[in-house]
N, C-alpha and C positions, 0 to 999 in steps of 0.2 A: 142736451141738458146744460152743459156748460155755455152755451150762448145765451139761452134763457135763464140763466144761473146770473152771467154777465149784466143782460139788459137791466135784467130788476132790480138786483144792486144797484147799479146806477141809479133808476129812477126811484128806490127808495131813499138813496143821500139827496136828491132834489125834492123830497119831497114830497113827491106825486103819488097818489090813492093806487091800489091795486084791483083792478076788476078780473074776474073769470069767469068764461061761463064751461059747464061741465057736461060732457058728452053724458047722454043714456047708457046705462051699466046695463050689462048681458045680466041673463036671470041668474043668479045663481055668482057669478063673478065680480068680484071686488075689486074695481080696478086701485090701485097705488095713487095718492096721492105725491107729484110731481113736487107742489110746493112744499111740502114737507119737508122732501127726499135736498130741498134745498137750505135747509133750515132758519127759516125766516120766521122769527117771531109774530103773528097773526093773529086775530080773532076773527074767525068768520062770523058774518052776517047776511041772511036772508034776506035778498031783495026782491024787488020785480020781474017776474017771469022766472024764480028759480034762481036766478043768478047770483052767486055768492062772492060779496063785496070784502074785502079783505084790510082788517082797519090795520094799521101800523102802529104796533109797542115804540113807543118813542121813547128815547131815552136821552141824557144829556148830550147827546153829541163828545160820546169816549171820556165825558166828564165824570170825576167819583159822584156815584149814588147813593144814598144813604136812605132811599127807598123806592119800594118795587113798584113799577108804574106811574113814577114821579114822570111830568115833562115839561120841556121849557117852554116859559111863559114868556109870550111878546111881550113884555110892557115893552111902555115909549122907551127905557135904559135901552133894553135889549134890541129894539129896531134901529137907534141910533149909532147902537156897537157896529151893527151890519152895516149899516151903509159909510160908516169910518172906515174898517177895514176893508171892506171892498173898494173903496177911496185910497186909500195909501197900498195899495196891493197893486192896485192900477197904475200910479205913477211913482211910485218908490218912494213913497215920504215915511218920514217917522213921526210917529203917533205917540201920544201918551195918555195910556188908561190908567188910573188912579180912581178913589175913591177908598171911605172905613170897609174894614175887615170883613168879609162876610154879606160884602151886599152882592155880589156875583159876577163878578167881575170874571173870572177864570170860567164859568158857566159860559156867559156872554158870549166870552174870546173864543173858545171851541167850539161853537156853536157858531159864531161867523167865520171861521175859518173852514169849518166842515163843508161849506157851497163853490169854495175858489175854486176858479175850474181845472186850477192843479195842484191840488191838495198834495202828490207831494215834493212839491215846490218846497212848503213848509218845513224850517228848521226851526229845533227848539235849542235856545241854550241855556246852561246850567249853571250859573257862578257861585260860587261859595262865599261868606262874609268878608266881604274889605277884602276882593282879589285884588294879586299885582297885577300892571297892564302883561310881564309873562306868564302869567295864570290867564288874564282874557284872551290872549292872542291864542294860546293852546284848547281852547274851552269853545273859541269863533273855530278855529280848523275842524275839531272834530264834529263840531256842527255842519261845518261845508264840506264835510268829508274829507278835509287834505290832512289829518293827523298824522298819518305813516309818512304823508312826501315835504312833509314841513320844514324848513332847513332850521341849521342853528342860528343863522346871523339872522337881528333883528332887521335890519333891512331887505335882505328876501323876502324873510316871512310876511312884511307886510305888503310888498309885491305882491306877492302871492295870493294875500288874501283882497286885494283891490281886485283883481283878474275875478276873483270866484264871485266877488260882490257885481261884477258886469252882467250877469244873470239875474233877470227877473225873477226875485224872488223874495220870499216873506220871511223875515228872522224874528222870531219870539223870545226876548229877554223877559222872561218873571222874575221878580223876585229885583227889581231897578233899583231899590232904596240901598241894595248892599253896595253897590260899586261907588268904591270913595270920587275924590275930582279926578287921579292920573286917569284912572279905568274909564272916566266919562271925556276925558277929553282926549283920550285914542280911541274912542268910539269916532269923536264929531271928527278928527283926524281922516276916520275911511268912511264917513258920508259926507267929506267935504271935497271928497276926489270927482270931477265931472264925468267919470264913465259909471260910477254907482249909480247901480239901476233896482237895488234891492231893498225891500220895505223894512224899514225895523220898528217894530212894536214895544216898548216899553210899560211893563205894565205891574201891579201891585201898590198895596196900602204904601200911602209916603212917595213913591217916586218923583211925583210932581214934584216934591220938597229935594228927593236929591239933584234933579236936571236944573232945579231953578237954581244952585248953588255954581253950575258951569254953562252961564250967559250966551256963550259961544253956542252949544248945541241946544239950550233950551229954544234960542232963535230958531232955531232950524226943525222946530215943530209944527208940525201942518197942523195938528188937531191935536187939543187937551180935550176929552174927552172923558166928563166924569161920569160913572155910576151911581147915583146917588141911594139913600134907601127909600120903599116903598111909602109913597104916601098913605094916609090915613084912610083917604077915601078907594085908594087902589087896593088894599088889601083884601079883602073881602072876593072882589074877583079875581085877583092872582092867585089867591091859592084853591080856587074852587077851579081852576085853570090847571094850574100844579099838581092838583092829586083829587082823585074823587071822593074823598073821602070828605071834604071839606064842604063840596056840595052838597050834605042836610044837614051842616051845623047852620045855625044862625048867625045871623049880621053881629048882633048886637054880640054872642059868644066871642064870634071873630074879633070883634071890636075891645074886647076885656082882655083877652089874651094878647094882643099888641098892646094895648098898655101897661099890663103888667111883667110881660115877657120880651116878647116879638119886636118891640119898636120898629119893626118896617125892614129889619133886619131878614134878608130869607135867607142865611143861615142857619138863622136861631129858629126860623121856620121848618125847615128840614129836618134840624132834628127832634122839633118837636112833632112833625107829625112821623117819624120815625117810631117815636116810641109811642104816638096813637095805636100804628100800624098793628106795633107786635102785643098792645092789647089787644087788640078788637082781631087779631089772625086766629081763625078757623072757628068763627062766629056767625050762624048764619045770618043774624040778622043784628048788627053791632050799631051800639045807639051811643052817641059822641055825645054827651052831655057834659054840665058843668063842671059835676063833680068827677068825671072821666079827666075832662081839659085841668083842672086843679092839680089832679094827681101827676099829671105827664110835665103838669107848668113846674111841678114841686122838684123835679129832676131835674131839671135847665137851670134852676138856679142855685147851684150849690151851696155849700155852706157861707150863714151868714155872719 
């Protein structure tokens, strides 16, 4: 069980469909369901010859949800994000994801980080508004795990942490736009050392605006990489892609709610169809009409 427990995990973070097919039960005896016993979110479905095909609950990729059954949608953002990060993950560059507030950026990023083939390679680091570079240096250790063996003298420490940056590996800074110029240019400091071999992702609204303020390290961007928001004519199948709920609303609906609400925005998407959801939950037969889409539009947009 725990090898088959093993395999499938595996092949559900890659992706890949789950087929079984199921022995004949003795008269009388029930046998146990195995995938269950593994707890794997599933819907079975009846195929060809009996064989019960097993769809996968997809979820953001360890991203907040703000509703059940939401999944992530390719657009071109989103396949662009994957092959940047798989790009700088490969040969250590720094990357800059930017784009407004709410167009999915952070969705994107964990969702292309969830494929690396060593996920946990992965560190995330956490800085606080306008750190000093001795708030970065201590915020990069505990990230590379050296917090406890970190010395006092600034010149160790960044010894120190050159050594742990020789490792293949992906460092995720969110939240870029805080770090004043010292913070960004003792970043460009330890990926200007020729053994850094670690990917650093810079990502969040504005940061393009703080890197392009220290010339030095903006140079040293292999890829700006914007998220833009959803086009006019991509809406419509994104979110019929996103949630099924959207697939018997009409075009033309879809098309009123992004001009009045939505702008291409799928934050403001999610949590509009969030508060679809918890209308229309435990309705057998829930009909998304105008006047349903009004009432939910009427909540997103607060007082005027």
């Amino acid at each position: 069980m725990s090898t088959l427990s093993r395999v499938i995990r595996r092949d559900r973070r890659a992706g890949r469909a789950l087929l079984t097919g199921r022995e004949p039960e003795a008269a009388g005896v029930r046998r146990p369901d195995p995938l269950s016993e593994l707890g794997l979110d599933a819907v079975a479905e009846k195929g060809v010859g009996g064989q019960v095909f097993l769809r996968e609950q997809k979820h953001l990729a360890q991203a907040p949800v703000l509703v059940p059954d939401a999944q992530v949608v390719h657009t071109p953002a989103v396949r662009s994000v994957l092959r940047t990060v798989a790009h700088a993950a490969a040969v250590g560059a720094v990357v800059c994801l930017y784009g407004d507030a709410g167009q999915g950026k952070t969705v994107a990023l964990q969702y292309a980080l969830s494929p690396l083939p060593h996920p946990a390679r992965v560190r995330r680091v956490h800085v606080g508004v306008h750190p000093t570079v001795p708030e970065l240096r201590r915020v990069l250790g505990d990230a590379l795990e050296l917090g406890r063996r970190l010395p006092r003298g600034a010149g160790e420490t960044d010894l120190m942490l050159v050594n742990a940056l020789r490792q293949p590996r992906v460092l995720v800074l969110d939240e870029a736009q805080r770090l004043p110029g010292p913070a960004l240019e003792f970043l460009r400091g330890l990926w200007d050392h020729p053994d850094t071999d670690t990917a650093l992702l810079l990502a969040c609204a504005g940061s393009e605006r703080a890197l392009r303020r220290v010339p030095a390290l903006a140079s040293r961007v292999l890829t700006w990489e914007l998220v833009p928001r959803l086009r006019r004519r991509e809406v419509a199948a994104a979110m019929a892609a996103f949630h099924p709920l959207w697939e018997v609303v009409s075009e033309d609906d879809v098309v009123w709610v992004d001009e009045h609400v939505g702008h291409g925005n799928f934050r403001t998407w999610a949590k509009l169809t969030s508060h679809l959801t918890a209308e229309t939950y435990g309705k057998s037969r829930a009909v998304v009409d105008r006047r349903l889409l009004e009432r939910a539009c009427a909540r997103l947009m607060g007082p005027l």
